[in-house]
C-alpha positions, 0 to 999 in steps of 0.5 A: 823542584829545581830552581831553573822550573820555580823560576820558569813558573813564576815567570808564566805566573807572572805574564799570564795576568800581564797577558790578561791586562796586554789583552784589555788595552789592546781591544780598549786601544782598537776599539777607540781606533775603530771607532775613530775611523769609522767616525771620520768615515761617517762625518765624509759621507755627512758632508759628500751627503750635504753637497749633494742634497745642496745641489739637486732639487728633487724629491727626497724621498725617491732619494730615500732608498739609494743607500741603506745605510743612509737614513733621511727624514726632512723636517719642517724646521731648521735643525743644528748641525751637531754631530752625534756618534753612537753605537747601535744594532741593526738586524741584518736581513740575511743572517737574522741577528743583530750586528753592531754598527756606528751611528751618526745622528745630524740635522742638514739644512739646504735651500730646498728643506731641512733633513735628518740624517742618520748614517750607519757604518757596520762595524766588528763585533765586539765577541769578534773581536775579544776572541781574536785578540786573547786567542792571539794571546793565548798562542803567544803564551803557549810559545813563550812556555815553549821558548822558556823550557828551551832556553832553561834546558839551554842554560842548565846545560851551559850557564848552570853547568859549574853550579851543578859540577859543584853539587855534584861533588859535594854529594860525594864529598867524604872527609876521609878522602886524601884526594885534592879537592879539583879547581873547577874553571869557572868564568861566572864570578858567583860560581867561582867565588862560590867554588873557591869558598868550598874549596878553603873549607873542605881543605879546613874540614880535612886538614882538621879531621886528618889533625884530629885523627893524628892527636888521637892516635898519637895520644892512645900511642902515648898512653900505652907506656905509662898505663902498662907502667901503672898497671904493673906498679898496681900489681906490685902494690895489691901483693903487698902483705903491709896493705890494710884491708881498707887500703886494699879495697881502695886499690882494687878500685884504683885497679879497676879504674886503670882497667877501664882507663886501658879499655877506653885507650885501646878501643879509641887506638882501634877506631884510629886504625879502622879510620886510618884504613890499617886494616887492609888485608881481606881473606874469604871467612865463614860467619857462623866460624867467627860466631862461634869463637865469639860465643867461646870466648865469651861464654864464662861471662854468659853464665856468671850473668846466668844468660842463655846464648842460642844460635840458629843458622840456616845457611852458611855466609862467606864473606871477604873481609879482613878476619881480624876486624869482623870478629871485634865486631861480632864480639863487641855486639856479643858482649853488648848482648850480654852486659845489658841483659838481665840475669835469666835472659837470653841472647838469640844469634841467627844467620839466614840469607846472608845476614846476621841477627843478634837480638838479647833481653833487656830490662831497657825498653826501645832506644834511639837509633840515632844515638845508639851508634855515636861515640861515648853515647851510652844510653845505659846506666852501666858505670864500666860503659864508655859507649865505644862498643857499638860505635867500633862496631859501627865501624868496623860494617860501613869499612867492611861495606856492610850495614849495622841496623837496629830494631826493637821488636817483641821487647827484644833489641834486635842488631842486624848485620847485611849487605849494603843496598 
């Protein structure tokens, strides 16, 4: 939900009990005003009453009848002239029900008798009015929801607009992008305080990655010298007749070591490259083609584990990329196949509706995607495994604008390169 349609809710939230308490004032403040007025309405025909009844000597009871709201009855004795205001129902005749009036009980005494006197003022019906009144509010709160959804849509268009350009930008933000991060031209303090501070860590953020990829680089690009040197002084050394046995297998194992020391430099030179976007030229090649030369190439490693490879394509898929890359791909899903499988195991390669599925046995059970493809996050416990393979590979689909995903099924780790949807 979006902040400007919280906000709004809580604004309705909000006036609906405030309406609630505006509606209760307002019919307790015009129900005493009635009531006042209706008062001081009833006390002047006490007194238009009084001067009549002190003027005219006649029979009151023919006087009785002249206004039925007024109610004379003469009493033998003097009475107070107290005012009392009350209200009362009277059944009116012609609709037959009762309709609420206000009372004024008093004595009035003159030289002819003493009287009392009830007059009776109609006044508005207290259902009336409360429906009057809230349904006037009601109207007010479905307008004011109205004016707020305008005005929001309003400031969402105008107010918001930097704020939302800005998260525009970040959603597309990538940093191996080379392009200037744009200065938006805000006047609302916070979002340009809030653009500016964007600003200073995106150029932070690349300015360090592009650092980081240069060192990478620079550093594989280094060591290439000195560990061919070492190889090749290694082996000088394993040819020499004066080494002892024991002097010999340490070698071997000095050898070994450098080797995966060149492996570890060549695959960190190669995601250099593939970040660096090296590799740039793109040709129309058949997959089942790359395929097939992966499975050449690696086929003396098959049989040494005694691991059977077995492919399947249903239809051809032509793909344009760059030959090179795609084949490291391939190869490096391959070999990964083959070095965690178990010996008698199987490798499965499949092509069907352009998609490419190589699924192996293993002795390992599911493993977690989400560290599957991260760099030196080997979830093995392979010594000659530097958990770069599938990170290249990883790579090598998202530059080629393929998806590399993984699944564990019928106890196969099953690795599916497809189009991007």
């Amino acid at each position: 939900m979006k902040l400007l349609t919280k906000t709004s809710i809580s604004y309705v939230l909000v006036a609906i009990p405030l309406m609630l308490l505006a509606g209760y004032l307002t019919y307790y403040i015009i129900n005493n005003e009635t009531d006042q007025n209706i008062d001081e309405l009833l006390l002047i025909r006490k007194h238009k009453l009084e001067q009549y009844l002190k003027t005219h000597s006649l029979d009151v009871a023919n006087y009785l009848h002249f206004d039925n709201e007024i109610i004379i009855q003469p009493t033998v004795e003097n009475g107070t002239q107290a005012l009392i205001y009350s209200d009362t129902l009277v059944l009116e005749e012609q609709e037959n029900e009762l309709e609420p009036y206000r009372k004024l009980y008093t004595f009035i005494n003159t030289p002819h008798g003493s009287y009392e006197v009830k007059i009776l003022r109609s006044k508005l019906e207290q259902d009336e009015l409360l429906f009057g009144i809230f349904s006037g509010l009601i109207v007010l709160l479905f307008f004011l929801i109205i004016v707020l959804l305008i005005i929001n849509w309003i400031v969402a268009r105008t107010l918001w607009r930097p704020f939302y350009s800005i998260l525009n930008r970040l959603t597309q933000f990538r940093i191996d992008k080379t392009e200037v991060y744009p200065v938006t031209n805000i006047t609302t303090s916070e979002f340009r305080i809030l653009d500016e501070t964007i600003n200073k860590m995106i150029a932070k953020m690349q300015s360090d990655f592009r650092n980081q990829k240069e060192f990478v680089s620079n550093a594989s690009h280094e060591l290439l010298t000195p560990i061919a040197v070492m190889q090749s002084k290694m082996e000088l050394l394993i040819q020499s007749p004066k080494l002892a046995e024991e002097e010999m297998e340490l070698v071997q194992a000095l050898g070994n070591s450098l080797n995966q020391m060149t492996r570890l430099n060549n695959s960190l030179l190669l995601l250099s490259k593939i970040e660096n976007n090296q590799f740039i030229g793109k040709e129309d090649v058949l997959v089942e083609g790359l395929v097939s030369n992966a499975i050449e190439q690696l086929e003396e490693y098959a049989l040494n584990k005694n691991i059977l490879i077995t492919s399947s394509i249903s239809s051809s898929w032509n793909l344009l990329v760059n030959k090179d890359l795609f084949e490291i791909c391939i190869r490096n899903i391959l070999q990964n196949a083959i070095k965690h499988n178990y010996s008698g195991g199987r490798v499965n390669i499949t092509i069907t509706n352009n998609t490419l599925t190589i699924s192996n046995t293993s002795h390992a059970t599911a493993l977690d995607p989400n560290l599957l493809f991260k760099r030196f996050s080997s979830q093995t416990k392979q010594k000659d495994s530097h958990g770069l393979g599938l990170a290249i590979a990883y790579e090598i689909t998202a530059a080629c604008h393929l998806k590399l995903l993984y699944n564990y099924t019928e106890h196969l780790h099953e690795f599916k390169i497809s189009y991007k949807k």
